[in-house]
C-alpha positions in Angstrom: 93.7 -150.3 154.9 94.9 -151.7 151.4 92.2 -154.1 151.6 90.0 -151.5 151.5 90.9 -149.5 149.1 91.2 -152.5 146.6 87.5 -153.5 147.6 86.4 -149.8 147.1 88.6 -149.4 143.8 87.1 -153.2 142.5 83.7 -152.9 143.5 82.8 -149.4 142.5 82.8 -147.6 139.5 85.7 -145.1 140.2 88.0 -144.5 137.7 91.6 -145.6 137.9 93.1 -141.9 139.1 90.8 -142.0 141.9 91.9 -145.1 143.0 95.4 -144.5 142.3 95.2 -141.4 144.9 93.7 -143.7 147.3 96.1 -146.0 147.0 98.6 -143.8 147.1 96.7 -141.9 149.9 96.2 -145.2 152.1 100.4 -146.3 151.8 101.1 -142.7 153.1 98.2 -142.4 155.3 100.5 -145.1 157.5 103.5 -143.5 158.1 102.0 -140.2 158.3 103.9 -140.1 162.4 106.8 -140.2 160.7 107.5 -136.7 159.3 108.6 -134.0 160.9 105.3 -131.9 159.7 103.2 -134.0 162.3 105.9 -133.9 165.1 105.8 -131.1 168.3 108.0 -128.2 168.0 109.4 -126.5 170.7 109.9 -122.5 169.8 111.0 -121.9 173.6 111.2 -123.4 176.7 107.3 -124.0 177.7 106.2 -123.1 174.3 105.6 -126.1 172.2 103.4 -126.3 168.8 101.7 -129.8 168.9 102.6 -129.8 164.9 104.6 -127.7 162.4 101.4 -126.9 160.6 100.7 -123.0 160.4 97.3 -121.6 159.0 98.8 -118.4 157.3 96.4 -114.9 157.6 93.7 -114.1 155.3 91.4 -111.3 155.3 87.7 -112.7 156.7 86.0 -109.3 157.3 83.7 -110.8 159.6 83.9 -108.0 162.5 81.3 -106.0 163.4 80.8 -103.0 160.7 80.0 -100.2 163.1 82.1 -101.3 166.1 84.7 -103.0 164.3 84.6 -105.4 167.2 85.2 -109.2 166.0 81.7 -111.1 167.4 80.3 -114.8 167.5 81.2 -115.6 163.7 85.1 -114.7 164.2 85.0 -117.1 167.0 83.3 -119.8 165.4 86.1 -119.6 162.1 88.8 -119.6 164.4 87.3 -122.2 166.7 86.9 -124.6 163.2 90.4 -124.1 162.5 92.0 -124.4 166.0 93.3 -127.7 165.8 95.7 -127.5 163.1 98.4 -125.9 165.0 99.9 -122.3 164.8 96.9 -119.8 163.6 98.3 -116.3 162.8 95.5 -114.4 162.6 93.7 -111.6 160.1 95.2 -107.7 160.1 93.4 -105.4 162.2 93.7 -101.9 162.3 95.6 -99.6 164.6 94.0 -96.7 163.9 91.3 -94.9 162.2 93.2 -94.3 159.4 94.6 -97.6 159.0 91.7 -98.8 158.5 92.2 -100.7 155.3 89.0 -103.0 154.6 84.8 -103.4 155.3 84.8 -105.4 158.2 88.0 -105.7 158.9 88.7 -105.9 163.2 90.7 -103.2 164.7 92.2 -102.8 168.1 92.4 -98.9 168.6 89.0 -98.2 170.1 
């Protein structure tokens, strides 16, 4: 992979940050199996995370406005982002007056 990064850092016209991150992209890049980010954790017997990555909530307000139902484009985010390990999804609301946000999902009806 060195190689490569020296042929794209000699050959084209990138600047000598971008091909210091490279560089310094392509001697991680290598060992990446090595940290504990990358390796399975078990949380409890026959519960194991492939990675120690978590994808932290954030508020999408894709759910249907009048239902409140999530639909086809909350499945579709979460389905883009379902490799990356733990996903702890958006708030939803409990009850008609929780109801904190336009199209936020909620799980009282």
């Amino acid at each position: 992979m060195q190689s490569i990064v020296r042929f794209v850092c000699n050959n084209n016209n990138h600047n000598k940050r971008s091909c210091n991150i490279q560089v310094f992209l392509s001697k991680i890049s290598a060992n990446l199996a090595d940290y504990e980010l990358f390796k399975p954790l078990e949380l409890a017997p026959g519960l194991t995370l492939k990675n120690r990555m978590v994808f932290s909530p954030c508020t999408r307000a894709r759910s249907d406005i009048k239902t409140r139902c999530p639909n086809d484009e909350n499945v579709k985010y979460y389905a883009a982002r379902a490799s990356a390990g733990l996903i702890i999804s958006e708030g939803c609301a409990v009850s008609e007056q929780g109801y904190g946000w336009y199209g936020a999902p909620a799980l009282y009806h």
